[in-house]
C-alpha positions, 0 to 999 in steps of 0.5 A: 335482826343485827345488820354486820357492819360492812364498812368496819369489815373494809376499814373505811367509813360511810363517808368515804367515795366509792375509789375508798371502799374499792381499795379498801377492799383490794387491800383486805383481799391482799390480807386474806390471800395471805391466809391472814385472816379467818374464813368467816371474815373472808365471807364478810368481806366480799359480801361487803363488797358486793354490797357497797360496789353497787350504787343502789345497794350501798344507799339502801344498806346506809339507810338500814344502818343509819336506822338501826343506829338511830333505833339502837341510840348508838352512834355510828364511829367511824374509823379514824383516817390512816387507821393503822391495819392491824388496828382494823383487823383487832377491831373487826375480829373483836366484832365477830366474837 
């Protein structure tokens, strides 16, 4: 099973507290109200929402990511602080493919 990468979704990392990934979020919306951004992401973003706004949730989506990371030998990047936005974009549109 592939576990979607809901913070690259967002453009923040597991680090970031929960006022992060909320404004993160505003500001992705604000890119997809703009017709900016292709309906399968839309749905990744406010699925990744839903996930990472509840406390409970976004603790047992961390250990499932943590976990497949571990089980893949990958290591989980994070994206830089101030990453630029059309940086995430490229990066979370290059991941749908």
């Amino acid at each position: 099973m592939t576990l979607r990468d809901y913070y690259l979704a967002l453009g923040c990392n597991f680090r970031d507290p929960q006022e992060t990934i909320e404004g993160a979020y505003q500001w992705s919306k604000g890119w997809y109200e703009a017709d900016a951004v292709p309906d399968q992401l839309r749905e990744i973003i406010d699925e990744a929402h839903s996930v990472l706004s509840n406390p409970e949730s976004k603790r047992k989506y961390n250990v499932a990511l943590i976990t497949a990371a571990i089980e893949a030998h990958v290591r989980i990047d994070p994206l830089p602080a101030n990453c630029p936005p059309e940086r995430v974009m490229r990066r979370v549109l290059n991941a749908l493919d």
